[in-house]
N, C-alpha and C positions, 0 to 999 in steps of 0.2 A: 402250578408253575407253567409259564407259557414260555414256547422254544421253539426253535425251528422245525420242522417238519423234515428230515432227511430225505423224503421223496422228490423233492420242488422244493427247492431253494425259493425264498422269498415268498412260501406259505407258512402259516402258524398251527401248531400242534398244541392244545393240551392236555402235558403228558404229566403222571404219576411220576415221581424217577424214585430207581429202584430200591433208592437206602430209605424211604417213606415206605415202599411195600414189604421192607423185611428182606430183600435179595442183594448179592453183593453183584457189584459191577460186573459187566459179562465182559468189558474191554480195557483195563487199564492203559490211562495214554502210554505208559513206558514198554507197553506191550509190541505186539506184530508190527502197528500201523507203524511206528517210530525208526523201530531197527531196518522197517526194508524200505522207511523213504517213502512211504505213502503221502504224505502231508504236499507233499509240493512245493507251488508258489501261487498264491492267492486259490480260490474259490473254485472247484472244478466248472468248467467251462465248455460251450461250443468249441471258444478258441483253440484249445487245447486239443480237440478232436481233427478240429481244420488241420492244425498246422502237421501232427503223426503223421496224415492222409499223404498232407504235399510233399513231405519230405520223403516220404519211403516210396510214393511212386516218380517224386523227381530221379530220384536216384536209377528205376529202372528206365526211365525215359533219358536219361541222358546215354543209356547204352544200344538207345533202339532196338532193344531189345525186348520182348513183351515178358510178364510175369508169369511165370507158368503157375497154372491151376489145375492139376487133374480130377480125375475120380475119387482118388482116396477123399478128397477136401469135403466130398458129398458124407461121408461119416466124423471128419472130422472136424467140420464146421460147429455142425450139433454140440458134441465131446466139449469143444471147447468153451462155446458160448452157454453148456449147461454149468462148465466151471467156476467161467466167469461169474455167477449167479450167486455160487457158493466161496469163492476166496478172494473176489474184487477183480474189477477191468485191468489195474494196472498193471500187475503177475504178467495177463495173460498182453496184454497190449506189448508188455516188452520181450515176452518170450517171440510171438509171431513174426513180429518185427527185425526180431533178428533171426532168426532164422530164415525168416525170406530173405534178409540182405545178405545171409554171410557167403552166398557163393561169388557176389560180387569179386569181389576180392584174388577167386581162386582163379580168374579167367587168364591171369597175366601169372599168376604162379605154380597153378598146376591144372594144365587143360583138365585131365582125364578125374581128378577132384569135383572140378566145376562141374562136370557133365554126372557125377553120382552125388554131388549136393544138392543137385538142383531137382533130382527126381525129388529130393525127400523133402525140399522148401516148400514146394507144391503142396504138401500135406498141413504147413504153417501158413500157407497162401490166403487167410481167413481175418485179413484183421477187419475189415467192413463188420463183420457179424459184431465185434464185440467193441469198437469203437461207436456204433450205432447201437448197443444196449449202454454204451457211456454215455451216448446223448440225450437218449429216455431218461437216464438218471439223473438231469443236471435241469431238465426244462420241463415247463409244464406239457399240456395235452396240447392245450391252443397252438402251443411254439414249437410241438415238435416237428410236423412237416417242413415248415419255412427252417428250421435248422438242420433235418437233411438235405433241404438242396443247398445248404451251403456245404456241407460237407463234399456232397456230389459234385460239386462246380468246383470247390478246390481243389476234389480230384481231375474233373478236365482242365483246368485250370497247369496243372503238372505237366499232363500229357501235352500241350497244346507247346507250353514253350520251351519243355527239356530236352527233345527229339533235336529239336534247330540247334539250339547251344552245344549240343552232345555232336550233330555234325559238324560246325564250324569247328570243335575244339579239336577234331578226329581228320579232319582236314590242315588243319592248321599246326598240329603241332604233334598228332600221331595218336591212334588207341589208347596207348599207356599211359598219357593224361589225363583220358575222358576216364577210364577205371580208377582213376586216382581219387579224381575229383568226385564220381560215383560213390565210392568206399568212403570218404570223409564227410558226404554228405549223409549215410546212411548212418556212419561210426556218430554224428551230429542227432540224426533222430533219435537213435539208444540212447544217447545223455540224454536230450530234453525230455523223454519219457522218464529216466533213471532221477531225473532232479529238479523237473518242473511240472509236470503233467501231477494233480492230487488226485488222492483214489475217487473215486465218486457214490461207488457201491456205499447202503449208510452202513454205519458200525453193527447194528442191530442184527440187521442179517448176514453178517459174514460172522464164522466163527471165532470161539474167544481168542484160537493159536493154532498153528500147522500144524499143533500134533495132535488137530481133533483127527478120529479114522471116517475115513468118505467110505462107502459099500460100494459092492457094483453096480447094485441098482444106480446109485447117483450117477456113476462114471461109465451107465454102460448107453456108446453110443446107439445105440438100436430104440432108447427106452422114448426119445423124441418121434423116433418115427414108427412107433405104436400108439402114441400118441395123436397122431395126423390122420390114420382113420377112425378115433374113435369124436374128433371134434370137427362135425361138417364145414366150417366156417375155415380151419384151417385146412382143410382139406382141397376147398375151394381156392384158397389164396396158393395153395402150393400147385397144382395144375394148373393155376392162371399164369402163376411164375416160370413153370415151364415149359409150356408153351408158345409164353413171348419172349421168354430169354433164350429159349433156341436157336431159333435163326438167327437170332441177333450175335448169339455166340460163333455162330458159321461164319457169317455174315465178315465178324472182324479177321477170321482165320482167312479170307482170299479175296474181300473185295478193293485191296489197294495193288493188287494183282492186274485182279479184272480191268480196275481203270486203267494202269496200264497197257496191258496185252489185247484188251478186248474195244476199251472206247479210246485208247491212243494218247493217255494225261501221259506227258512228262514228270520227272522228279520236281521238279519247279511246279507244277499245276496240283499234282499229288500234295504238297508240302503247304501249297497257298489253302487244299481243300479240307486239311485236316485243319489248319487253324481258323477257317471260317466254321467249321461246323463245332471246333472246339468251345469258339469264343459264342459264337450264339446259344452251344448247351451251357453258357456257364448263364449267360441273360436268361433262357429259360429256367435255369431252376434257382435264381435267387429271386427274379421280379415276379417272370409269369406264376410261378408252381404258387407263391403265394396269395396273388388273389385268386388263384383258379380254386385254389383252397377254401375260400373263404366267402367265392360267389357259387361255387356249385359244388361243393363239399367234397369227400376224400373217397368214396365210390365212384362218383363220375368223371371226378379228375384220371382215376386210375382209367375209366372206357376213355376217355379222352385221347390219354397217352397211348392206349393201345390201336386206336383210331388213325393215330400221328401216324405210328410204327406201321399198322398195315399200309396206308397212300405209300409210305417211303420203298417199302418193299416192291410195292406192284410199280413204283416207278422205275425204283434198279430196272426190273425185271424186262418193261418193255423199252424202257431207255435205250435208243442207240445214239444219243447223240451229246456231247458235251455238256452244253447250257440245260440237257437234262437232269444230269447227274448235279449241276449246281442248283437247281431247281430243290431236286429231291434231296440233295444235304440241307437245305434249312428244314423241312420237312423233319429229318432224322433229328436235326436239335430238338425239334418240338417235341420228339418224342420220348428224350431222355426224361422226359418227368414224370415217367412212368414206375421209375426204380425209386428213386423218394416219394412217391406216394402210396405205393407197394408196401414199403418199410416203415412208414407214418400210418397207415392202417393194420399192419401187424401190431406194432407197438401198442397204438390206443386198444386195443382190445385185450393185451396179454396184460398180465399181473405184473406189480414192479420186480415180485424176484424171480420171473422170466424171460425177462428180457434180453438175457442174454441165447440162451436155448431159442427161442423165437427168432430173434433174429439171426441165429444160427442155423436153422433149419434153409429161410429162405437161401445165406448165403453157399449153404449145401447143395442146395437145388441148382442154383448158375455156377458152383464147380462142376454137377455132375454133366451140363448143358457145354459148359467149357471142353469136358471130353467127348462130347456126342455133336455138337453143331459145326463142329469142322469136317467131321468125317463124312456127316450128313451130304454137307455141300461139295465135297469133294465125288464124291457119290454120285450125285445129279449133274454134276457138272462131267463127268466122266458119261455120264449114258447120252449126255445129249450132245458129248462130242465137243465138247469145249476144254482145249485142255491151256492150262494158265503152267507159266513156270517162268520162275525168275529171272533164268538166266536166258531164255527165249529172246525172240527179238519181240519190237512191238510192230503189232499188226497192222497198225495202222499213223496218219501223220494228224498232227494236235489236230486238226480245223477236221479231215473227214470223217461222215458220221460211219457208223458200221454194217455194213452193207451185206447182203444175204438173209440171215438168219431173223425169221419172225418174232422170234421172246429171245435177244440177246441174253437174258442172264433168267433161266429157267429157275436156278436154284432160289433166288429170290422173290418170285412168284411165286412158288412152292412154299415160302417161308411166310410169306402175306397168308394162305391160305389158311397157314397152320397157326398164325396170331390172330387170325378172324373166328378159329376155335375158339381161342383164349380169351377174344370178348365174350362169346357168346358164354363161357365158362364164368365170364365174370359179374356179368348180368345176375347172376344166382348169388352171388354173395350179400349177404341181410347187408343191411345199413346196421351204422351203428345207433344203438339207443344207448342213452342214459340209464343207470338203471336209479330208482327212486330210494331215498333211505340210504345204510350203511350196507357194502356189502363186505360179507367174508375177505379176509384174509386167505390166499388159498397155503395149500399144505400142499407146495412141491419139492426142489430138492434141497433147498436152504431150510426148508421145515422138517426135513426127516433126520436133521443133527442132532435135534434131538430125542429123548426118548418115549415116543409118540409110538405106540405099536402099529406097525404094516397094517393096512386094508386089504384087505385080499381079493373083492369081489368088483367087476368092472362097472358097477353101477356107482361105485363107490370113490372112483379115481375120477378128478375134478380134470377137463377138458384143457388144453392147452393156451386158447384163445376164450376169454368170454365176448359174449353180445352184450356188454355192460359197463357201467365207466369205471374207471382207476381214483378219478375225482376223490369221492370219498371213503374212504379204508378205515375200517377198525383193529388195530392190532389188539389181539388180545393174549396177556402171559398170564402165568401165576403172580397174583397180587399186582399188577402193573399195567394199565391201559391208556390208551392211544389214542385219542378220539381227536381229528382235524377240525376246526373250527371254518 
C-alpha cells in the first residue's frame, strides 16, 4: 500500500499497515490527536510556524519591552524540546506561548505579580527551539534552511514594526491601550495555536495516550547535555553557537544605549536604525540565506555569517562616527543568517525524532549567552570607563563624531575577537555527507516507550547528531516495515 511518508509531506512511503501485520492500531483517530485539537486547519505548514513567531513577539514589541530569557532556559530549552519529540510540537507550542505572554497582562493589574511572572516565563522563553523542530517536521532537507529564514525574518519582521505602533499607541492614548492591545494580541496567538496550528509530529512516534509513563531518563534535562560531549560534531556546533551568540547577546543588552550616550543618535535616528537593519535582516534571510544555501552550501554559509558578525563588531568598536554605525548596521543584517543556518545544519544532521531536543540544546545555548552577554559587556564597559545610563544626558550632538577615546566601544571589539574564535571553531565541523543505503532508525527518547531494554554501556548510546542523511529511513517494528521510496 502506498501512503504518505509522515516525515515530508509530499514524499511516498511504502508502508505494511498494521492490521496486515497482525498488530492493532497504535492511534485510534477518536484518541488523543482529536480530544486535544491536534488536527487543526489544513496541512501542517511553515505558515503556521511564521505566524506563532509574529504574534507572540508582536505582542512583546508593542510593549518595548524585551523578552526576558534567563539561565534556567539553558536547561530548559532541552527538557522541553526533548518533550516535544515524545507528545507532539503543539502541547508544547501552546504551553510556551502562554506562559511567556501571561505576564502581559499583570502589568496594569498587579505590578508586583508581573515582576514574579516574569522571572518564571523566562524558563518558558523557548518557543524558537520547538517551533523550529516543527519546521524539520513539515519540510524536506533541501527546504529546510530557506524556511528558517522565513521564520527568522518574521521574527524581525515583529520587532521592526511593533516597537513604533506600541509607541504612537503609548503616546496617543496612554500605556493601558498598548497592554490591552498586547494581551489580545497574545490572548489571539493561544487560539490560533488552540485551533488552527495541526500537530505535525507523525502519529507513529508519539505515544498511543497521556497515560503512557515517561522515565526520568526521558525527562531528565541533563541527559541532552551528556549527549554533547559524547557526539564531536555537536559538540562543535554548540561552542560555535556560543561563542557567536555571545556578544551578540551583550551587544543587544547596551548598544541602543551606546548610540545614544556615546555616538549621539536621537530617538528618531535610534528608531529609523532599528528599522533599517530590521528590514535588511528580514531580505537577508529570505532571499540571500537562500542561494547562499545553494551556491556554497550550509558550512560556509554558517563561516560566512560569522564573517558578517566579526566586520560588524570590530566596526561598533572602532566606530566614532555616525555614518559608521550605518555602515556597520547593514553589515549586522548580513549577519543575521548566521542563526538560520546554525539551525538548518543541526536539523539536517539530527534524526527526525530529535529534532526537538536538538534544537533545544542550540536554543539553551543563547538563553544561557542571554544571561552571560550582558554582564559581559557591562563588565568591559565599566573597566574602560565608559559608563552608558539611560537617564544620562547625551554626550554628544547628532552631526559630532566622538572625540577622545581610541576604540569607542571596547566591548565590541572584544566581541569580534571572541566570534573570530567561533570561526575558527567552525572551520572543524565535518561537512555533511550523504550516507549511502538505508540508515538506522535511531533508538532515543520516543524509542524508549517502548519495551526495548536500557543499553547500559557508552559505546552503545547513538550520538545526538549523525554525519549522514535523514533522506532515507527504514522504520523497523514487529511485523510492520517502512521503506521510503
Amino acid at each position: 500500500m502506498i501512503v504518505e511518508s509522515p516525515l515530508e509531506p509530499g514524499r511516498k512511503a511504502a508502508c505494511a499497515p498494521p492490521e496486515a501485520a497482525g498488530m492493532p492500531e497504535k492511534r485510534p483517530d477518536s484518541q488523543v490527536g482529536a480530544s486535544l485539537g491536534l488536527q487543526g486547519f489544513g496541512r501542517p505548514s511553515v505558515y503556521h510556524a511564521a505566524i506563532v513567531i509574529f504574534l507572540e513577539f508582536f505582542a512583546w514589541g508593542l510593549l518595548t519591552t524585551p523578552m526576558l530569557t534567563g539561565l534556567l532556559s539553558f536547561l530548559s530549552a532541552p527538557l522541553i524540546g526533548a518533550l516535544s519529540d515524545v507528545w507532539g510540537r503543539k502541547p508544547f507550542l501552546l504551553g510556551t506561548v502562554f506562559f511567556t505572554c501571561f505576564p502581559i497582562p499583570l502589568m496594569k493589574i498587579s505590578p508586583w505579580w508581573y515582576f514574579a511572572m516574569i522571572s518564571v516565563s523566562g524558563v518558558f522563553s523557548v518557543t524558537f527551539s520547538v517551533i523550529f523542530a516543527y519546521v524539520a517536521d513539515v519540510t524536506q532537507e533541501h527546504e529546510r534552511s530557506t524556511a528558517y529564514g522565513w521564520v527568522s525574518a518574521t521574527f524581525a519582521a515583529s520587532l521592526v514594526s511593533s516597537p513604533a505602533i506600541g509607541a504612537y499607541l503609548s503616546s496617543a492614548y496612554g500605556d493601558s491601550l498598548v497592554v490591552l492591545v498586547a494581551t489580545v494580541v497574545a490572548l489571539l496567538d493561544i487560539c490560533f495555536i488552540l485551533v488552527a496550528v495541526p500537530e505535525s509530529l507523525p502519529e507513529k512516534i508519539r505515544p498511543a495516550s497521556w497515560g503512557a509513563q515517561i522515565s526520568w531518563k526521558q525527562a531528565d534535562p541533563f541527559a541532552s547535555l551528556k549527549k554533547v560531549g559524547k557526539d564531536s560534531t555537536v559538540l562543535l556546533i554548540c561552542i560555535t553557537v556560543f561563542l557567536s551568540y555571545l556578544p551578540e547577546a551583550g551587544q543587544y543588552s547596551s548598544f541602543f544605549l551606546y548610540l545614544r550616550q556615546v555616538i549621539g543618535f536621537g530617538s528618531v535616528k535610534i528608531a529609523a536604525f532599528i528599522a533599517m537593519v530590521g528590514i535588511l535582516s528580514i531580505v537577508a534571510q529570505t532571499v540571500f540565506l537562500s542561494i547562499l544555501m545553494r551556491s556554497l552550501g550550509n558550512k560556509n554559509t554558517v563561516l560566512l555569517g560569522l564573517g558578517f558578525q566579526m566586520l560588524q563588531l570590530a566596526w561598533y568598536g572602532f566606530g566614532s562616527q555616525a555614518w559608521m554605525m550605518w555602515a556597520a548596521g547593514t553589515v549586522a543584517a548580513m549577519s543575521s543568517i548566521t542563526f538560520p543556518a546554525v539551525s538548518a545544519l543541526v536539523s539536517r544532521n539530527a534524526e527526525s525524532d530529535q529534532q526537538g531536543v536538538a534544537q533545544g540544546i542550540i536554543t539553551g545555548i543563547r538563553g544561557l549567552c542571554n544571561g552571560l552577554g550582558p554582564a559581559l559587556y557591562g563588565f568591559i564597559f565599566y573597566m574602560f570607563h565608559v559608563e552608558l545610563s539611560e537617564l544620562g544626558p547625551e554626550l554628544n550632538s547628532d552631526d559630532d563624531p566622538l572625540q577622545g577615546a581610541f576604540i569607542p566601544g571596547p566591548p565590541f571589539l572584544f566581541g569580534a575577537c571572541i566570534v573570530l574564535m567561533s570561526f575558527l571553531v567552525a572551520l572543524f565541523i565535518p561537512e555533511y555527507r550523504k550516507a549511502s543505503g538505508v540508515q538506522k532508525h535511531s533508538n532515543s527518547i520516543s524509542g524508549s516507550l517502548s519495551n526495548t531494554p536500557e543499553r547500559g554501556s557508552d559505546e552503545d548510546i547513538e550520538p545526538l547528531l549523525q554525519d549522514s542523511s535523514i533522506w532515507e529511513l527504514s522504520f523497523e517494528e514487529p511485523g510492520n516495515q517502512c521503506t521510503e521510496l
